[in-house]
MIZA-620217 format. One line per 5 residues: their letters; for each residue x, y, z of N, C-alpha, C. Coordinates in steps of 0.05 Angstrom, whole numbers. Example, Ala and Ser with C-alpha at 12.3 -4.5 7.8 and 13.67 -1.06 7.14 Angstrom:
<nodes>
AS = 264 -114 156 246 -90 156 264 -66 156 ~ 257 -45 142 273 -21 143 258 1 157
</nodes>
This chain:
<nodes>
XXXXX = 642 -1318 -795 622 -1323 -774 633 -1314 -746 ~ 656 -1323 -746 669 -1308 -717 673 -1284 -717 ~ 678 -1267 -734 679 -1233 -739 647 -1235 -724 ~ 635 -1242 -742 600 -1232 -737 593 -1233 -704 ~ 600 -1256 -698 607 -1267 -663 613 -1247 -641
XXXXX = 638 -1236 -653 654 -1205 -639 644 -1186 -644 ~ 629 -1182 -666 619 -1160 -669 596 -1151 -650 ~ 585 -1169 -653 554 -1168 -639 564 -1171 -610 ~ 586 -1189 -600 588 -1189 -567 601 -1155 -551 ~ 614 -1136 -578 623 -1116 -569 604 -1097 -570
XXXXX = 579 -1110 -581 556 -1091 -582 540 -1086 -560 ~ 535 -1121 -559 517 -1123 -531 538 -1107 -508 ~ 566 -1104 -495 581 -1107 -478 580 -1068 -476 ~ 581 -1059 -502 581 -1026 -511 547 -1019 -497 ~ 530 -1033 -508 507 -1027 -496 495 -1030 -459
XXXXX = 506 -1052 -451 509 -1054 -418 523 -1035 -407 ~ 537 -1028 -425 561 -1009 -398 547 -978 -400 ~ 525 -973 -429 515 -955 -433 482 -954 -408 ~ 480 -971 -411 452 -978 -398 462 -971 -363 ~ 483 -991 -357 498 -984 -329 499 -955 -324
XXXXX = 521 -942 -343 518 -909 -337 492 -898 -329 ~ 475 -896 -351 447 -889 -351 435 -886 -326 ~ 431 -919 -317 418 -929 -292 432 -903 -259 ~ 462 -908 -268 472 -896 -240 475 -872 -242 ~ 470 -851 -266 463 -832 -262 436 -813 -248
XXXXX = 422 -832 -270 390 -839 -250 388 -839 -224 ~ 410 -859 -213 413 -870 -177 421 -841 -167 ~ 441 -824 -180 456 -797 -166 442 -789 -162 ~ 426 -780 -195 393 -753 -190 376 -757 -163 ~ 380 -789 -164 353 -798 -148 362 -787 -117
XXXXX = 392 -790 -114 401 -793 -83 403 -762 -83 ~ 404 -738 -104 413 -709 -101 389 -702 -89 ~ 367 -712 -105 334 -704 -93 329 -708 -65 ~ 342 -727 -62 328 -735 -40 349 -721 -14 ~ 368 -719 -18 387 -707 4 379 -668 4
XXXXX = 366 -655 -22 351 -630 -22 329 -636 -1 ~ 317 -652 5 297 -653 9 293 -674 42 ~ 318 -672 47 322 -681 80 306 -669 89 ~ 292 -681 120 283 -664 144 299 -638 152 ~ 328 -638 152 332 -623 164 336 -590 148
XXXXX = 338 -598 128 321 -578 103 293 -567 109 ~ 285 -582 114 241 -574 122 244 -563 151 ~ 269 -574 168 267 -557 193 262 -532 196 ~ 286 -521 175 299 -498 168 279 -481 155 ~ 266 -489 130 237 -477 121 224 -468 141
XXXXX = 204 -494 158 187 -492 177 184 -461 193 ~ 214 -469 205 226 -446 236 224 -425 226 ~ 236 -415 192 236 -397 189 213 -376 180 ~ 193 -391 171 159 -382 170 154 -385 190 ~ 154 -400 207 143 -388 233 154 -374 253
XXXXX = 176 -365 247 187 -342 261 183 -318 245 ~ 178 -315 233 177 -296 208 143 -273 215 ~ 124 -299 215 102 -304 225 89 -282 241 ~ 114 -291 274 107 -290 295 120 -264 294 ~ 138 -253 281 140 -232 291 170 -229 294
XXXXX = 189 -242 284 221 -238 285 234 -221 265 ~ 244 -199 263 264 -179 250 282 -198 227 ~ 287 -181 207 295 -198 188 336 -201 204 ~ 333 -188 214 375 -195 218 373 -217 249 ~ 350 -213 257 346 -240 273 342 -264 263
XXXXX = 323 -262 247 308 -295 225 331 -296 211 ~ 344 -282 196 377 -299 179 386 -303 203 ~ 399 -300 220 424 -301 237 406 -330 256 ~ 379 -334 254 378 -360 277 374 -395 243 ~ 363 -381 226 365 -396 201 399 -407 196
XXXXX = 411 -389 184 439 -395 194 455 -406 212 ~ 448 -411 227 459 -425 260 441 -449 258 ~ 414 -453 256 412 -473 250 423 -496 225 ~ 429 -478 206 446 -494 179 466 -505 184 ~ 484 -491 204 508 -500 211 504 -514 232
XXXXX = 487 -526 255 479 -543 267 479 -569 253 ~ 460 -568 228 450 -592 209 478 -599 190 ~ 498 -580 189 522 -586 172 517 -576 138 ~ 497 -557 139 487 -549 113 499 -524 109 ~ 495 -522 74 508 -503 63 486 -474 69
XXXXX = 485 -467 80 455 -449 77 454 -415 74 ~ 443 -392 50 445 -380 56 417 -363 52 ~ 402 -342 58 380 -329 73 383 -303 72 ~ 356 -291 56 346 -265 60 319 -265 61 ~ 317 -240 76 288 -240 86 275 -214 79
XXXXX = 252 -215 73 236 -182 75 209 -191 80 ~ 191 -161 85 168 -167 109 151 -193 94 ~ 161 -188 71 132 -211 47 140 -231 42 ~ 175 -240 41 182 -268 30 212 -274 43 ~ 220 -293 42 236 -309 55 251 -328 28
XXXXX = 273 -319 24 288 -332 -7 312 -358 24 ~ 311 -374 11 336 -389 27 353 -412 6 ~ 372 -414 3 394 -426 -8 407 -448 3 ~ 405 -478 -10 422 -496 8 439 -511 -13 ~ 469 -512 -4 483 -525 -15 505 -511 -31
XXXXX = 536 -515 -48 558 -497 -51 544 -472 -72 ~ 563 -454 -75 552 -438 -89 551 -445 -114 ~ 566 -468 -132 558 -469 -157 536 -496 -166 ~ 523 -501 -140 503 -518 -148 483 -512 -119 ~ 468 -496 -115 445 -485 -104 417 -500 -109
XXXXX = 403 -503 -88 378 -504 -80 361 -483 -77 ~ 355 -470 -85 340 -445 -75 297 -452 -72 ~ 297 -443 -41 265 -438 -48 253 -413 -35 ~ 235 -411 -51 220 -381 -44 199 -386 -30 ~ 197 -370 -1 173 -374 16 153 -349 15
XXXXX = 126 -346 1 109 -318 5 106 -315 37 ~ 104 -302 41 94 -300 75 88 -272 79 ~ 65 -267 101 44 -240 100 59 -237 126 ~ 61 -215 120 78 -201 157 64 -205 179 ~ 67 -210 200 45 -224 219 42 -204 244
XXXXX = 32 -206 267 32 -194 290 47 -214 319 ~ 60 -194 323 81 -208 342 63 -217 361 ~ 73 -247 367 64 -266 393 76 -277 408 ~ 82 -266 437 108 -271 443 103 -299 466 ~ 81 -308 461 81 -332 472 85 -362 446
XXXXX = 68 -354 427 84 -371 406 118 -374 404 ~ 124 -340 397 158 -345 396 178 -363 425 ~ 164 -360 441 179 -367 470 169 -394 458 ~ 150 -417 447 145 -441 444 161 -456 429 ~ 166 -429 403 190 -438 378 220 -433 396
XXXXX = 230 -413 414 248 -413 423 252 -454 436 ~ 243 -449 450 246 -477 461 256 -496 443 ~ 240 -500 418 235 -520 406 277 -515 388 ~ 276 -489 395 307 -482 379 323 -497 388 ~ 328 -484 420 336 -498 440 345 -529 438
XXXXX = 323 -538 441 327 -558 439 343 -579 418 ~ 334 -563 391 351 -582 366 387 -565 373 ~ 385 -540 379 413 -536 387 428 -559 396 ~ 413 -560 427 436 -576 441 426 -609 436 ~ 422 -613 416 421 -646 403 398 -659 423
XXXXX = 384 -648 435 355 -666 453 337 -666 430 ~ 334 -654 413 308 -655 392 319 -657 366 ~ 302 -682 356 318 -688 326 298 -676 306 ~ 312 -660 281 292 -644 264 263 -653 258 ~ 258 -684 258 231 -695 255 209 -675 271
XXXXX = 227 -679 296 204 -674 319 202 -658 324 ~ 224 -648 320 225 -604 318 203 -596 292 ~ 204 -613 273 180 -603 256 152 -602 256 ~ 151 -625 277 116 -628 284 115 -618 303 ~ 136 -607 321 118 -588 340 113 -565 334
XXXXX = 123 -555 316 128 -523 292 98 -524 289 ~ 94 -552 274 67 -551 264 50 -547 288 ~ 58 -560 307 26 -556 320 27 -532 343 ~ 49 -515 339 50 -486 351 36 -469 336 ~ 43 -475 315 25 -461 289 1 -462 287
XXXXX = -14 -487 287 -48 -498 297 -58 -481 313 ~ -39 -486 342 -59 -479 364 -74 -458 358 ~ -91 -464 380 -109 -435 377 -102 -411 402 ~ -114 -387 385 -105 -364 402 -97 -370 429 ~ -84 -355 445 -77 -355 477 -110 -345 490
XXXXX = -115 -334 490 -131 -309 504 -156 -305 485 ~ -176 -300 494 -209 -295 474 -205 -272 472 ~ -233 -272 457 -239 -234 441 -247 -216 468 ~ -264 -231 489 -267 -214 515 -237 -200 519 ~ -221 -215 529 -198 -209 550 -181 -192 534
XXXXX = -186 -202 504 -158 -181 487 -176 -150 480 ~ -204 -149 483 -220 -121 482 -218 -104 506 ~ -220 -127 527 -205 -108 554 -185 -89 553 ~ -168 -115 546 -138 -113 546 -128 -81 532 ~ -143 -86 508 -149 -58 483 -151 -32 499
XXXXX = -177 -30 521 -192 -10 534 -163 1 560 ~ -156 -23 564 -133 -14 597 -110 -6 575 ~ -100 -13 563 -72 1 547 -79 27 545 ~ -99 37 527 -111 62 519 -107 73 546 ~ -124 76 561 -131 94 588 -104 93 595
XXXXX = -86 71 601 -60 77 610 -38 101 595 ~ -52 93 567 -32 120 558 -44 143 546 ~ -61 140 560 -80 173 573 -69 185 580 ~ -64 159 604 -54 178 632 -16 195 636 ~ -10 175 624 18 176 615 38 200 591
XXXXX = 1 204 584 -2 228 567 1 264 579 ~ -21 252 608 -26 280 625 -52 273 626 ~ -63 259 613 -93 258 617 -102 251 651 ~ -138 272 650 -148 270 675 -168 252 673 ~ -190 250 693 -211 229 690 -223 222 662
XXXXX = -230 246 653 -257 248 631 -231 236 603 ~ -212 243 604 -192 238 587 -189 208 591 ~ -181 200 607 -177 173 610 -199 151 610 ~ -228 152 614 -252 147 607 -261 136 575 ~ -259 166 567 -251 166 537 -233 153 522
XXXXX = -215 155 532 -191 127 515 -199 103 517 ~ -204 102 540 -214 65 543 -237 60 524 ~ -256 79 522 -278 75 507 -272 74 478 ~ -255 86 467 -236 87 447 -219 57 437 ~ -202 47 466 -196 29 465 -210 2 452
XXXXX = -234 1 471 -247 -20 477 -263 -26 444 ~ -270 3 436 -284 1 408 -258 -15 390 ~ -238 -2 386 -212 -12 362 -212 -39 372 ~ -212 -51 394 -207 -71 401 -236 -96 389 ~ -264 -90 389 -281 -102 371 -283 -102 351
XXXXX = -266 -73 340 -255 -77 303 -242 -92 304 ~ -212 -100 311 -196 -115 306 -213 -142 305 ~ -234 -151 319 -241 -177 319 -262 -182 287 ~ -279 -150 288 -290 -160 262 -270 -160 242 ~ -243 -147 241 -226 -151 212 -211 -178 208
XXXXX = -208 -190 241 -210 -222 229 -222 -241 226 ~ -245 -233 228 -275 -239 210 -279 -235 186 ~ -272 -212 184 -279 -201 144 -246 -193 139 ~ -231 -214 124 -208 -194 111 -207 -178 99 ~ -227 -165 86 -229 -158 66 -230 -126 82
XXXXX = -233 -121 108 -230 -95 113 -200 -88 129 ~ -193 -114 128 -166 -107 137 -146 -86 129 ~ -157 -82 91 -141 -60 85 -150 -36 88 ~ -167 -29 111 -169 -2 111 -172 0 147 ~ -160 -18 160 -163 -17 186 -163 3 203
XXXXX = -136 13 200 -119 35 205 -134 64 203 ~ -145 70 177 -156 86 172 -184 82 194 ~ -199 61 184 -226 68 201 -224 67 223 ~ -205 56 239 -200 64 268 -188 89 279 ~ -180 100 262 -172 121 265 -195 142 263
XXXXX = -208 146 241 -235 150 238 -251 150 261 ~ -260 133 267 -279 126 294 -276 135 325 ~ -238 127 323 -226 142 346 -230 173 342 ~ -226 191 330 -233 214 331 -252 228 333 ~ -273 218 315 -304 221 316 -313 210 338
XXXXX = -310 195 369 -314 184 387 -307 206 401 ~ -281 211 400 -273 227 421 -280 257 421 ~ -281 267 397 -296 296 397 -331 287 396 ~ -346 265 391 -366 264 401 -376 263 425 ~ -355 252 448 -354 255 475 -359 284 486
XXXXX = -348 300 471 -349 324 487 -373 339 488 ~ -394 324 471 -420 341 475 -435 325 496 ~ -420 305 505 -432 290 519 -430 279 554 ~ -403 285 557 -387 294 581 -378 315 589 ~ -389 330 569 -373 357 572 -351 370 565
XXXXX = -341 391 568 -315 405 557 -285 386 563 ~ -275 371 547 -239 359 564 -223 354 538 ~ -202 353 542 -181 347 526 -183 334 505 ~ -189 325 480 -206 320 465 -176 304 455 ~ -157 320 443 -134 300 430 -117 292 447
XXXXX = -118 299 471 -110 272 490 -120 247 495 ~ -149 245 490 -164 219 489 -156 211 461 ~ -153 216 443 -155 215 421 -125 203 411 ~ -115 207 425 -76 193 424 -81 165 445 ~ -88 177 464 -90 146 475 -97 135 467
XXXXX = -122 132 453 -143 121 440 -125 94 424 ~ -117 117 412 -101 102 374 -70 86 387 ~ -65 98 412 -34 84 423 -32 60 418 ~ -53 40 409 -48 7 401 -44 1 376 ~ -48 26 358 -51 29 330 -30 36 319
XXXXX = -21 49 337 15 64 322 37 52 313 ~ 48 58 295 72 36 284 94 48 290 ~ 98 52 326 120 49 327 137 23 330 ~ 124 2 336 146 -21 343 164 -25 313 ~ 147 -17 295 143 -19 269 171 -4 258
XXXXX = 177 26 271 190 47 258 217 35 270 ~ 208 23 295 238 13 315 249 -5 298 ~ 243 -27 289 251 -53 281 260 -41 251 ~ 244 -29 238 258 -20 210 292 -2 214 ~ 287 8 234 308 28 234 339 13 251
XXXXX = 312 -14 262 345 -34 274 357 -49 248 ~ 337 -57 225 345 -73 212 359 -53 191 ~ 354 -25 190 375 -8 174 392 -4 184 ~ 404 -6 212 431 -6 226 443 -27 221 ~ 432 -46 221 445 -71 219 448 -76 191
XXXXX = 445 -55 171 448 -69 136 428 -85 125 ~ 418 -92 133 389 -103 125 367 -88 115 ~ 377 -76 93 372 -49 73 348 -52 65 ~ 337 -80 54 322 -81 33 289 -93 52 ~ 304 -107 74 271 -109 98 270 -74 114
XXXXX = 291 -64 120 283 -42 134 275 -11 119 ~ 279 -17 97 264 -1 82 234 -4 73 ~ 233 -17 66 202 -43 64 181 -27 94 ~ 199 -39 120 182 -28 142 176 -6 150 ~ 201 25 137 195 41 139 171 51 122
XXXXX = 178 39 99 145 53 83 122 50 93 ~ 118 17 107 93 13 121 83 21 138 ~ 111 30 160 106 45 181 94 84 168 ~ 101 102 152 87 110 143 71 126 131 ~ 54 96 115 36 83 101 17 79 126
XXXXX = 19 76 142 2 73 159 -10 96 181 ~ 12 118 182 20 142 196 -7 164 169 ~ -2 154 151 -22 177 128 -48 159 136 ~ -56 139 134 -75 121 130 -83 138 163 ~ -88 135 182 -94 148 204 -96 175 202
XXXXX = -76 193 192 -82 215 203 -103 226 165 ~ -109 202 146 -129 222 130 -160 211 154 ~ -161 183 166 -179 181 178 -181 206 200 ~ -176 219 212 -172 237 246 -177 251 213 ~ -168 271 202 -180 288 183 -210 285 183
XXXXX = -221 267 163 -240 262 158 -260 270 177 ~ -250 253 204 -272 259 218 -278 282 237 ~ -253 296 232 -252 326 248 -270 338 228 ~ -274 337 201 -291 356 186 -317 348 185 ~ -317 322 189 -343 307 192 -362 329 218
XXXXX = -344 317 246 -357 326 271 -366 355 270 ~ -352 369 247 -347 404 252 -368 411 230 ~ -380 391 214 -403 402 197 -431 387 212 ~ -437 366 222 -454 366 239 -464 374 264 ~ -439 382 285 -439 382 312 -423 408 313
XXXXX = -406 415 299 -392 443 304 -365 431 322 ~ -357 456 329 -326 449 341 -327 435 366 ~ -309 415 370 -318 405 394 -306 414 418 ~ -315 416 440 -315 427 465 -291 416 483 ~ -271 441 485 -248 434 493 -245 445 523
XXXXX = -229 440 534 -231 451 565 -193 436 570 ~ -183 452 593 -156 441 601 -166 415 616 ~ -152 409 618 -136 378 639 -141 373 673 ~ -153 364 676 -160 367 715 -140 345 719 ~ -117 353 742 -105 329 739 -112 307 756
XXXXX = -104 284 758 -99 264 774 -88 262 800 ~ -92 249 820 -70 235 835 -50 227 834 ~ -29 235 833 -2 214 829 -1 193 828 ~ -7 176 845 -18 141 852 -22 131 823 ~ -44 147 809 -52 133 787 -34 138 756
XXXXX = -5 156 767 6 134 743 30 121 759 ~ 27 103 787 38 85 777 22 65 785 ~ -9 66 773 -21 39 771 -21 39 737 ~ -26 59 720 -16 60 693 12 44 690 ~ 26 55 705 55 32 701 54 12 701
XXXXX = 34 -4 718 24 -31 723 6 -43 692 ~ -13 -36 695 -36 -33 669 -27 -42 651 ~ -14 -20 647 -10 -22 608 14 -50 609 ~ 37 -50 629 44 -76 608 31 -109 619 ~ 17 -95 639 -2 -132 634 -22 -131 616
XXXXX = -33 -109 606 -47 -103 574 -36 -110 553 ~ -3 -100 556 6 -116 530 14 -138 534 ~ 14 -147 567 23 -181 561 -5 -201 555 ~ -25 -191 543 -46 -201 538 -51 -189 505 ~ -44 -165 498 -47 -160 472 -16 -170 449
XXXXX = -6 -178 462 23 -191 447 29 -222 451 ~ 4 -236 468 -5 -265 477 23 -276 491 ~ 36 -259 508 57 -274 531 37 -296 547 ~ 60 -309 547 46 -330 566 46 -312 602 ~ 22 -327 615 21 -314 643 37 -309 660
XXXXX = 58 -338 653 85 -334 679 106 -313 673 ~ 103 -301 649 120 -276 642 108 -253 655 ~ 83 -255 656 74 -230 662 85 -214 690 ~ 97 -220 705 108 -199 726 135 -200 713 ~ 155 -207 689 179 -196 678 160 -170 659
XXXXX = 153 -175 649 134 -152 630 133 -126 647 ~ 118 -136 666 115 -121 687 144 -97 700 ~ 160 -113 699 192 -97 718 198 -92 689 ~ 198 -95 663 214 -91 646 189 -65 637 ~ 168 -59 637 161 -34 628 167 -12 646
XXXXX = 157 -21 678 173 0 693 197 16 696 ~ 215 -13 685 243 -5 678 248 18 659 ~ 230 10 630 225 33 612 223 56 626 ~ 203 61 629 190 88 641 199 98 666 ~ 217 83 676 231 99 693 258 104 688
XXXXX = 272 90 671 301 97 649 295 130 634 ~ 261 125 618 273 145 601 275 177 618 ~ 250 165 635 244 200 655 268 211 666 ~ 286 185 677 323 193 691 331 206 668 ~ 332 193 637 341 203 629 342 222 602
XXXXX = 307 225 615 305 256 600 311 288 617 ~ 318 283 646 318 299 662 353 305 657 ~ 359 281 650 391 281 652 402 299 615 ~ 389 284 590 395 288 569 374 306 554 ~ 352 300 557 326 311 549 311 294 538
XXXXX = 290 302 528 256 279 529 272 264 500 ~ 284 269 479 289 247 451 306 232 461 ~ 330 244 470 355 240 476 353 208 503 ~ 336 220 516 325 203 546 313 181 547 ~ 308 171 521 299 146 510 327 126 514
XXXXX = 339 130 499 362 123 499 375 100 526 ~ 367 115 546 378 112 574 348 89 580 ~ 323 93 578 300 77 573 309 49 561 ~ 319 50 530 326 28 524 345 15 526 ~ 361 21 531 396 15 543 390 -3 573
XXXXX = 369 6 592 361 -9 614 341 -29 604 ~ 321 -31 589 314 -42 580 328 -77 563 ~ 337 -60 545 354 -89 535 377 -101 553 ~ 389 -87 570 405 -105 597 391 -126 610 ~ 362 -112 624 343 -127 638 336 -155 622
XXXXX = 333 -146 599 326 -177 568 337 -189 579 ~ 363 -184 572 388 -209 578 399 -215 599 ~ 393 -206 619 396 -208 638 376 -238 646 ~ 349 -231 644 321 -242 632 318 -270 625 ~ 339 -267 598 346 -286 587 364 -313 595
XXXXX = 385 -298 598 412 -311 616 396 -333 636 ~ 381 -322 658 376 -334 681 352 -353 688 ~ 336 -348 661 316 -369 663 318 -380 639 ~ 331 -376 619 333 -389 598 304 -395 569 ~ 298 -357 573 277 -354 559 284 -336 531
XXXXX = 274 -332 508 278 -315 497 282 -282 506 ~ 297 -266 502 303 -235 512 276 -219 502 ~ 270 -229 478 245 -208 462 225 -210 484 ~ 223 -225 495 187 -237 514 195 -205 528 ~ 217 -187 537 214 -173 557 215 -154 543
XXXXX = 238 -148 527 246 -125 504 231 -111 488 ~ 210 -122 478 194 -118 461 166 -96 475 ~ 157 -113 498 136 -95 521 156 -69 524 ~ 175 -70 538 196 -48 545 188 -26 523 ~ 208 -39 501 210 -16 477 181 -4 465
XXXXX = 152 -19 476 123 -5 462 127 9 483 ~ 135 22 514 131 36 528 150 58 520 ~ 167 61 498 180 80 497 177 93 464 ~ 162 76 450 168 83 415 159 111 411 ~ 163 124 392 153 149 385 128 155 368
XXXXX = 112 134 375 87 132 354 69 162 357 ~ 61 162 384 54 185 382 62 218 381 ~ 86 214 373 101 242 376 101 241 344 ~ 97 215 328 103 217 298 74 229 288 ~ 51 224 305 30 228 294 26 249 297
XXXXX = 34 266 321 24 287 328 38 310 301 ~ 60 304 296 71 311 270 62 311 238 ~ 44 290 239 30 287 216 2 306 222 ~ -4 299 242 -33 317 241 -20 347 242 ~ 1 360 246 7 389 246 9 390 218
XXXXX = 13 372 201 22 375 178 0 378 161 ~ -19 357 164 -44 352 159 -64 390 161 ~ -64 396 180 -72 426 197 -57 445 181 ~ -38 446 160 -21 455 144 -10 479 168 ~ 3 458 186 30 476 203 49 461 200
XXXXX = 58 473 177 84 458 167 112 459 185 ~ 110 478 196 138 485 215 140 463 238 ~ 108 462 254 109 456 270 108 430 266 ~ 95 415 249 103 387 242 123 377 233 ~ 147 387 223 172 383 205 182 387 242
XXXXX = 190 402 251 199 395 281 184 373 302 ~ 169 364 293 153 340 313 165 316 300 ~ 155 319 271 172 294 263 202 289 266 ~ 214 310 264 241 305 266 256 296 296 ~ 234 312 313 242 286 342 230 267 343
XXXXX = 214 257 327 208 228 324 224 208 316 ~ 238 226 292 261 207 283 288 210 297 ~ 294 236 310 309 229 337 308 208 360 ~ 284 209 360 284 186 396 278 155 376 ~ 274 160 353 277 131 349 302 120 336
XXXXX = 321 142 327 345 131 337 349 128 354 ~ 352 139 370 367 141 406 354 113 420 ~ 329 110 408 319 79 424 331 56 408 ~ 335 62 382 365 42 365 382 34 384 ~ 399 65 382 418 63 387 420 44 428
XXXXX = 406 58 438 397 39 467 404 3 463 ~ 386 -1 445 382 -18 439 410 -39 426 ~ 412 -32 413 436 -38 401 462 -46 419 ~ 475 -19 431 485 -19 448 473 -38 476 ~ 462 -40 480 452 -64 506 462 -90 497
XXXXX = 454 -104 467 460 -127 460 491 -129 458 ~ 506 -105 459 535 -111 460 552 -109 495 ~ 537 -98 514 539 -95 546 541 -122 551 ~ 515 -131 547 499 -156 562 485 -172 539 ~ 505 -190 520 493 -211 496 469 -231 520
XXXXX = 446 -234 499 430 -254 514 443 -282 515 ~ 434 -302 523 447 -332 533 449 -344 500 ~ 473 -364 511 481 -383 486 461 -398 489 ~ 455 -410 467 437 -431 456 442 -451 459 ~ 473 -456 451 482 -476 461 509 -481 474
</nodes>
């Protein structure tokens, strides 16, 4: 009977200690989940879709993801491309990994300057990740900066500005705006109907051409593909060609390749539209009516200097109090590259454009304690090679192969050289610590 006694008490005593294990393994799982799944984990998510979003370069979004991980004391590691966002938390032989889809967005440089702050702030320990996450969210909410009026304006004054900036005279600069102003009520119906979003490019391109050689039966004899470049100058992927070709300097192989295709993918998508409609106009209306260039006043490009970047500080949604840095930082452009295309020549002279440009950022930056891009970004659209890329595709398109294989190829010259500007500025004059 006492055997039977021991037996059974080493049973029950074998079974508790089994039940114990059990339970506090349970307790680990329970506490591993839940430490994946800290705030300051969701910070990190959050910031990084919405920087992603708004418009941040993939060797920028790892490098501010990362700085935040090591703020929070996390293991964290991050890659990015234009469509998804992979991030990693914790040692390498026991990982967290989640995958974020995300649609490439259009840069907003008044959102980013909202998320800058909000960085800021969890940097230097004033904002605890909670509260950094609900304001993420409700930067994300808000609604647009600016209506469909002011950003169709906005559309019409960029265009005409880089009319003018083109060589264009009255009838030229007229025409762009009208050009403008049309792409600019597409853009509003394609965020109305998505469903034409994928052919944007093309039908604006389309329309811009067929507008502008329809003008000429209508105004008379003028420059027909000088309206016709200004026109599309909101359309061009240069910011596009720039950022791919920073994030291939910087090793970031697999987003800056990605951007180059899109950039173009978007370069054919336009110039089969400008095709189309040159054969279109030339079987209804015949050739359209060309005449040289009457020039301008001087005066009026440097109210173009003015123009276009309070156009883009309304088509890239800067907030208002930026708008006179916008302002000195495109001038700055355009008067960097002219020094120094006189000095190096017109590809080469970019260079010297963006080199003043990115100083001014950080300089920018440093002293009011704003993000560098709010200035950098206006700068570098006053200098990209969008339209020297196109003008290359359409020679190509015209099957002048010589002359387009040399257009393109200083396209892809000055957009190194605006790299390289660029690049080199962030090592002169780094923008301000964070913290």
């Amino acid at each position: 009977m006492s055997q039977f006694r021991q037996l059974f008490s080493a049973t029950v005593e074998i079974n508790w200690e089994f039940l114990k294990m059990a339970t506090d393994t349970q307790s680990g799982l329970q506490i591993e989940k839940d430490d994946s799944s800290k705030p300051e984990v969701g910070f990190v998510l959050s910031l990084g879709r919405a920087l992603h979003t708004y418009g941040y370069p993939a060797h920028r979004l790892e490098e501010m993801m990362g700085r935040m991980s090591v703020r929070f004391g996390l293991q964290g590691q991050f890659f990015s491309t234009p469509t998804s966002i992979f991030a990693s938390f914790g040692a390498q032989d026991d990982q967290r990994t989640y995958l974020m889809r995300v649609t490439p967005g259009e840069v907003n440089l008044g959102k980013l300057t909202e998320l800058d702050d909000v960085i800021i702030g969890v940097l230097r320990y004033a904002t605890s990740p909670e509260t950094g996450s609900l304001r993420i969210e409700k930067i994300v909410t808000d609604p647009p900066r600016y209506g469909n009026l002011l950003m169709t304006i906005a559309f019409g004054l960029a265009s005409a500005s880089a009319s003018r900036f083109l060589g264009g005279g009255l009838k030229e600069v007229v025409v762009s705006a009208l050009i403008g102003i049309f792409i600019g009520l597409l853009s509003i119906l394609t965020g109305r109907f998505p469903a034409v979003g994928g052919v944007f490019e093309p039908l604006a391109a389309f329309s811009a051409s067929a507008l502008a050689a329809g003008m000429s039966f209508v105004i008379g004899p003028y420059a027909v593909s000088n309206s016709m470049l200004g026109g599309l100058i909101v359309l061009m992927p240069g910011l596009t060609l720039t950022v791919a070709m920073i994030e291939l300097s910087t090793q970031h192989l697999s987003s800056g390749t990605a951007r180059l295709s899109k950039a173009f993918v978007v370069f054919l998508g336009m110039g089969f539209g400008v095709a189309l409609a040159n054969s279109l106009i030339k079987t209804v209306l015949g050739d359209p009516r060309i005449a040289k260039i009457a020039p301008m006043p001087s005066w009026t490009m440097f109210a173009a200097m003015i123009l276009m970047p309070l156009s883009l500080t309304i088509i890239l949604r800067a907030h208002k109090r930026d708008a006179i840095w916008i302002v000195i930082s495109g001038i700055l452009a355009v008067a960097g590259s002219r020094i120094g295309a006189n000095l190096l020549g017109p590809e080469i002279g970019v260079f010297l454009g963006a080199l003043i440009v990115g100083i001014a950022g950080s300089i920018y930056s440093r002293y009011l304690d704003h993000p560098s891009i709010v200035t950098q970004v206006p700068g570098i659209l006053m200098l990209v090679p969008g339209s020297v890329g196109f003008r290359g595709l359409a020679a190509l398109l015209d099957e002048k192969v010589v002359s387009g294989i040399d257009t393109t190829f200083k396209m892809i010259l000055t957009a190194v050289a605006l790299v390289a500007g660029t690049l080199i500025a962030g090592i002169i004059a780094p923008s301000r610590r964070e913290a």
